[in-house]
N, C-alpha and C positions, 0 to 999 in steps of 0.2 A: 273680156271683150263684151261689146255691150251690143246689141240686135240690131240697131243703127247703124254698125261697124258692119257686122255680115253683110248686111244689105248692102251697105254702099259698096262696099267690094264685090257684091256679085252684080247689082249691077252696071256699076264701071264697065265690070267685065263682060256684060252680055252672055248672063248664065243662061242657063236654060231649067235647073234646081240647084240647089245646096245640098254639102255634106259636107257636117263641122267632127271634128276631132278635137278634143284635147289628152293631156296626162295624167296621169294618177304616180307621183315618182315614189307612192308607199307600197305599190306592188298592186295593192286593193283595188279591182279594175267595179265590183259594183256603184252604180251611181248613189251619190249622195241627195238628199233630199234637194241642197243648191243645185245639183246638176238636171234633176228630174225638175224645176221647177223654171228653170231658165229653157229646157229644151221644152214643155208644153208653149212659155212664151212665142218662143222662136216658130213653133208650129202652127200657132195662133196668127202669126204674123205672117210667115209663109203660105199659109192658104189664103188672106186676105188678099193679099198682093199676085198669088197665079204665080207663085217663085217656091214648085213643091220643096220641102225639108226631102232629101230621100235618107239619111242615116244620120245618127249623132255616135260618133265611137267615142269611146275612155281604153285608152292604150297603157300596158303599163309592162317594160321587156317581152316578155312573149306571149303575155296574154291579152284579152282585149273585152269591152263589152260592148254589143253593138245594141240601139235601141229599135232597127229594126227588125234582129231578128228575134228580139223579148217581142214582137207586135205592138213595141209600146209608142209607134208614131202613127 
């Protein structure tokens, strides 16, 4: 999905912030360097706009990685 996408659907939808998820279906929930580099994007672009990012998850069975609890948004 491309940041243009988030957006337009949030606001379509008359967000008030975002929080994106995707999967990891290798088990491996840490982010890959794509994933840390699309979600700086996304934060980049979400402060510009006043549409705060509040979490980026990587889900993967029962584990999870959340980017806000690394402090890394």
């Amino acid at each position: 999905m491309m940041p243009r996408e988030v957006f337009q659907i949030a606001l379509l939808n008359n967000a008030a912030s975002i929080i994106i998820t995707h999967n990891h279906p290798s088990g491996y929930v840490l982010p890959s360097q794509t994933d840390n580099k699309f979600t700086q994007r996304l934060k980049k672009l979400s402060d510009m706009m006043h549409l705060p990012l509040r979490d980026h998850f990587i889900v993967s069975g029962q584990y999870y990685y959340s980017y806000a609890e690394h402090e890394e948004l």
